[in-house]
C-alpha positions as CSV (number, residue, x, y, z in Angstrom):
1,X,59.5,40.5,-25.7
2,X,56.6,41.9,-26.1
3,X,55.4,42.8,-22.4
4,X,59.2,44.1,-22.7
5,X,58.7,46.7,-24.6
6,X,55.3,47.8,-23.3
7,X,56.8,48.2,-19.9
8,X,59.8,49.9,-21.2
9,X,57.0,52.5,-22.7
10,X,55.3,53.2,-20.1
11,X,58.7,54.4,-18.4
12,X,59.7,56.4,-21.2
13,X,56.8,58.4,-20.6
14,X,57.2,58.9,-17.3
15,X,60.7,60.2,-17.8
16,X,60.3,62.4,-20.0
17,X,62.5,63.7,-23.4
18,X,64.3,66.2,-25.1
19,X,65.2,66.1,-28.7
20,X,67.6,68.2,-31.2
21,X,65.3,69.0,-34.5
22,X,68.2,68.1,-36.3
23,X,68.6,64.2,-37.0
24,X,72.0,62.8,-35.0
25,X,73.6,61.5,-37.9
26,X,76.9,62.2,-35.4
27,X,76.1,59.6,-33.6
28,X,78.3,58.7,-30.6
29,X,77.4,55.2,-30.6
30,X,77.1,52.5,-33.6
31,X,73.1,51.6,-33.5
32,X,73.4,49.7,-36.7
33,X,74.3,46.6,-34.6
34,X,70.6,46.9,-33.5
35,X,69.4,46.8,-37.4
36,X,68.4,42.9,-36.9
37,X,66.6,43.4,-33.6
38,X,64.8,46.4,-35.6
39,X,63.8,44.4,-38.1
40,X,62.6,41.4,-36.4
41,X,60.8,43.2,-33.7
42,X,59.0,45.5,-36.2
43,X,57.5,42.4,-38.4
44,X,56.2,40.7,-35.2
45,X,54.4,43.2,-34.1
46,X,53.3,45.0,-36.7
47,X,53.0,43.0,-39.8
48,X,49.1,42.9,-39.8
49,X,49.6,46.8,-39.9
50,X,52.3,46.8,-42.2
51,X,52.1,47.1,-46.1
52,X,54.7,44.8,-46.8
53,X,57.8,43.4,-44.2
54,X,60.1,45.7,-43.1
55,X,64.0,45.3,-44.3
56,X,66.9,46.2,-43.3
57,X,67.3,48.6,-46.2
58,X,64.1,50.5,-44.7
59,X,66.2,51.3,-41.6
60,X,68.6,54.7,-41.5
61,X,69.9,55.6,-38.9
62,X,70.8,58.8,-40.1
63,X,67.1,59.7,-39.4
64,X,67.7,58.9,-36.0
65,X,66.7,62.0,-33.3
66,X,68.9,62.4,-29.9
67,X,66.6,62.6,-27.1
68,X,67.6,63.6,-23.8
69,X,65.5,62.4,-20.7
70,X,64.7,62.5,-17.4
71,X,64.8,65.9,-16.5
72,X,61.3,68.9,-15.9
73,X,62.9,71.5,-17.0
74,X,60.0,73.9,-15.4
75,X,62.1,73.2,-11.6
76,X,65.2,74.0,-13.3
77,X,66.8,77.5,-13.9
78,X,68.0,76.6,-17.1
79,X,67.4,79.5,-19.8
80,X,69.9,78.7,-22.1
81,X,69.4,75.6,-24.9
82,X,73.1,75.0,-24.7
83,X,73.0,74.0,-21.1
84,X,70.2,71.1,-21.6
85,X,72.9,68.2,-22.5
86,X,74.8,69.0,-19.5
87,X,71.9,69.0,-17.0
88,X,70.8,65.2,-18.2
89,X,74.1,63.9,-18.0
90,X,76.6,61.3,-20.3
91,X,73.8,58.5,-20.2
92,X,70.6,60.8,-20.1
93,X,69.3,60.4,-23.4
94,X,68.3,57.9,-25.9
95,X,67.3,57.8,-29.6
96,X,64.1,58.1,-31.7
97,X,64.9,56.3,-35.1
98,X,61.2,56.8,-38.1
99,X,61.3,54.3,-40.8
100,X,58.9,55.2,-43.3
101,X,57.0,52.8,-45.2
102,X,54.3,53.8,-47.9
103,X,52.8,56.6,-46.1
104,X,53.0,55.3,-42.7
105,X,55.9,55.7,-40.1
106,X,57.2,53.5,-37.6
107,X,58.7,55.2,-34.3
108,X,61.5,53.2,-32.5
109,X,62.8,53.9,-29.3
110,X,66.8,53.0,-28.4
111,X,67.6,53.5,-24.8
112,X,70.4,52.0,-22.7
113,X,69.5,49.2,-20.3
114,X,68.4,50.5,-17.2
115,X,69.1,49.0,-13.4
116,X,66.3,46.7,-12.9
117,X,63.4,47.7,-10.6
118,X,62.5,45.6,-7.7
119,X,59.4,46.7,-7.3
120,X,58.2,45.4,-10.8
121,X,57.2,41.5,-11.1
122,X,59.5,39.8,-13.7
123,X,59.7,36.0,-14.7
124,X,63.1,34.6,-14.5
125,X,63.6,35.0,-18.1
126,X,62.7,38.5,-18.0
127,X,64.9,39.4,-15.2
128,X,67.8,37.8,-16.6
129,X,67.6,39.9,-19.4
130,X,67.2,43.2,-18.2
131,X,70.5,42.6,-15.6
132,X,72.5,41.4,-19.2
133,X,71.5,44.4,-20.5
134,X,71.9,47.2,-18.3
135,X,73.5,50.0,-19.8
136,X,73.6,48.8,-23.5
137,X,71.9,50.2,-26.5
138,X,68.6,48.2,-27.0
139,X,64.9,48.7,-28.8
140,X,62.7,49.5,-25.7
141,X,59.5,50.6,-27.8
142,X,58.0,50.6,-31.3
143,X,54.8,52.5,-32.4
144,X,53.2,52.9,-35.9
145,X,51.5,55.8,-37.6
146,X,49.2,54.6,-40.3
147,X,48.9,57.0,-43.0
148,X,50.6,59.5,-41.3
149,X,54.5,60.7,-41.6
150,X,55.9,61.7,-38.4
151,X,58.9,64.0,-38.6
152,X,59.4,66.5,-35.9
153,X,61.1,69.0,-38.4
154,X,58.3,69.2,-40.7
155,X,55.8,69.6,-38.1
156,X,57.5,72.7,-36.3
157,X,57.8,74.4,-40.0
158,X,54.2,73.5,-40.5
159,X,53.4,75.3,-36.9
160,X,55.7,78.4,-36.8
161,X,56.2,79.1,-41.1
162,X,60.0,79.0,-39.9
163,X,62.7,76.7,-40.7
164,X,64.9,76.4,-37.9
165,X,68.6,74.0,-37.1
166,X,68.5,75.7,-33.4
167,X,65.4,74.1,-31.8
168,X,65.0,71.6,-29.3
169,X,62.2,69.3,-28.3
170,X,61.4,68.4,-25.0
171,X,58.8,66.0,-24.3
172,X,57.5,64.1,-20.9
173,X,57.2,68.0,-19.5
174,X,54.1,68.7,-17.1
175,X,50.8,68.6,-18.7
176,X,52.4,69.0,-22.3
177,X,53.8,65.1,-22.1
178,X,54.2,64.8,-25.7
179,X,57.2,66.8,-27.4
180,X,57.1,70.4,-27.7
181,X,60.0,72.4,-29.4
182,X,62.2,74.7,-27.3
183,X,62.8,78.1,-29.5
184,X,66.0,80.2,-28.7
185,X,66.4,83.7,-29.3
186,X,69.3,85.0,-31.4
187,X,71.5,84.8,-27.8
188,X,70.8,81.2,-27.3
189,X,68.0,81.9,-24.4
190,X,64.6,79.5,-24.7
191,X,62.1,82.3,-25.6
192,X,59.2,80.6,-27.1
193,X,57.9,77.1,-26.4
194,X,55.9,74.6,-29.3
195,X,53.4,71.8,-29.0
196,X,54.5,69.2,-31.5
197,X,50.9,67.4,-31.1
198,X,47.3,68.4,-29.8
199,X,47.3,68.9,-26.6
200,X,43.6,68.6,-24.7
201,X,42.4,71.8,-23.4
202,X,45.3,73.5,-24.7
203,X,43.2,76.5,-25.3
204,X,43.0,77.1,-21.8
205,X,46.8,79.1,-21.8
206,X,46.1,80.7,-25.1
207,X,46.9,83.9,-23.1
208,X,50.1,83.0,-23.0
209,X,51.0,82.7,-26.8
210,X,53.3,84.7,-28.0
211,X,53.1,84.9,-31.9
212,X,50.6,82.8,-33.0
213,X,48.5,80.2,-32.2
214,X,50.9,77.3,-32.0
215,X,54.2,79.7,-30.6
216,X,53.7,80.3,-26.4
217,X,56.3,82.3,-24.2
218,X,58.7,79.7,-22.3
219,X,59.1,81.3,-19.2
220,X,55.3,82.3,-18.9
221,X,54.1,78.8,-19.4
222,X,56.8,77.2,-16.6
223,X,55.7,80.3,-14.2
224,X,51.6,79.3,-15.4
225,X,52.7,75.1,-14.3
226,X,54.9,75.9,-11.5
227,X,52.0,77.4,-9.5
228,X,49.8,74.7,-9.7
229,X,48.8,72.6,-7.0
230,X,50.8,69.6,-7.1
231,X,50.1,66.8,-8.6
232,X,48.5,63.8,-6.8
233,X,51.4,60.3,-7.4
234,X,48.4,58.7,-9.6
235,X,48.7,62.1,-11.8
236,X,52.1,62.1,-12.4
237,X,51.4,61.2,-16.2
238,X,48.7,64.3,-16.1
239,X,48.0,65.3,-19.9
240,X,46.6,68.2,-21.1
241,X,44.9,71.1,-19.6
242,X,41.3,70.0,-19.4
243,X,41.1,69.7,-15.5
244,X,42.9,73.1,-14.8
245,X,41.7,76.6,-14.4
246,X,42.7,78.8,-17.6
247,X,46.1,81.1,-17.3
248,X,44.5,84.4,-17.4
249,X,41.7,83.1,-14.6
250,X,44.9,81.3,-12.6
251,X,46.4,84.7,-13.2
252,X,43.1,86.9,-11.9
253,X,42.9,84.9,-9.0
254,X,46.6,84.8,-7.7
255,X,45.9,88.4,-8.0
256,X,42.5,88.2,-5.7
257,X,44.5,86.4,-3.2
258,X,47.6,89.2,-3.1
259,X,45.1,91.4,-3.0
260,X,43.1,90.1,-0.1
261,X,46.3,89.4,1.9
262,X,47.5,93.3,1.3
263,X,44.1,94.1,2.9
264,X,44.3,91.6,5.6
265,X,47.8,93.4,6.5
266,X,46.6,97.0,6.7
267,X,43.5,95.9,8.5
268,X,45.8,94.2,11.0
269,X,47.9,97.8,11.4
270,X,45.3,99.7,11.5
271,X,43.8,97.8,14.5
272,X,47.2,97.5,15.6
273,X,47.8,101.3,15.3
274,X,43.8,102.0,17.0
275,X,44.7,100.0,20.4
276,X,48.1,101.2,21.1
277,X,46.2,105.0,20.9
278,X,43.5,103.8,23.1
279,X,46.0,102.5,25.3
């Protein structure tokens, strides 16, 4: 169960998320069958962490965030936050349920059972399960916060000094990996974008902040990551911004370049201009 899980994290990761600010408490599906497997799961792994056991009273699931995944949004054209469900899909998202205990929080991830992968090693047992539970509801990864309360709402108020039901977090983007909030303007367009977490060498696009130090302009930070050289298939989990060249410097030298390449062209009609005279 356990190597489960771990493998099902990694993968999470790799897809990448998207999550209202709101909690779904209009859920479309009934998760409290998975109350049990919660429960069970969470003691097993965690009860040397734990303060006490966990219950089944300790689990709402009206705390429960809607994540949608699978998708960069940076190669997309979408602009507007209404158009994110659609461009997952009906089975591309899952759900991020915190049980708080005594200061701490547990995070637990619900996905549906994906198609197994061939290319992974899996004992008989192990592969079994995964083909029984492709496409149902199921616990796919636990993690938990000592002395800290995780709750995405909370942290985006703590960030921006605003309040706001019209936000949505995206997570598993370039760079960022971690969930960031998505802030629409009064038309419904993403204008502003908001690391949920530390990010390493975040300071690097502090030119492209917008109000403050935590609040950075959507559209300039998925122009900043689109022209970056591509990513090498062992970086396709690349975090933070350590190992990149600032924005502004990024931005000065895509300027150099144009500006070499305007002078290359004259210099190439001006020759071009000089021999047809001589001639």
């Amino acid at each position: 169960m356990k190597k489960w899980i771990a493998f099902l994290t990694s993968i999470l990761l790799l897809l990448g998320f998207t999550i209202s600010v709101c909690a779904a408490t209009e859920q479309d599906h009934d998760l409290s069958v998975l109350t049990e497997e919660i429960v069970t799961a969470s003691n097993d792994l965690f009860l040397d962490k734990l303060s006490r056991e966990i219950t089944e009273n300790d689990v709402d699931f009206n705390n429960a965030f809607k994540i949608y995944v699978g998708t960069d949004l940076f190669k997309t054209e979408i602009d507007d936050v209404e158009e994110i469900p659609a461009a997952f899909g009906d089975d591309g998202y899952i759900y991020e349920l915190p049980i708080y205990l005594d200061g701490g929080t547990l995070i637990v991830n619900i996905a549906k059972g994906q198609p197994l992968n061939e290319s992974v090693e899996f004992t008989d047992e192990e592969r079994q399960e995964i083909l029984d539970n492709v496409g149902k509801w199921q616990v796919t990864a636990l993690k938990y916060y000592d002395n800290e309360i995780v709750d995405y709402t909370t942290e985006l108020e703590k960030r921006t000094g605003i309040l706001t039901e019209n936000a949505v977090l995206v997570g598993g983007l370039p760079y960022f990996r971690y969930a960031v909030a998505l802030l629409p303007d009064e038309n419904g367009k993403i204008e502003n974008l908001v690391p949920l977490s530390d990010v390493p060498g975040i300071e690097n696009i502090s030119t492209l902040q917008s109000d403050s130090d935590h609040i950075y302009n959507y559209e300039e930070v998925k122009n900043y990551i689109n022209q970056l050289p591509p990513l090498a298939e062992d970086q396709a989990g690349a975090y933070g911004f350590l190992n990149v060249a600032s924005a502004k410097n990024s931005f000065n030298n895509m300027l150099i370049i144009g500006g070499l390449a305007i002078l290359v062209a004259i210099g190439l009609c001006v020759i071009v201009i000089y021999v047809k005279k001589v001639h």
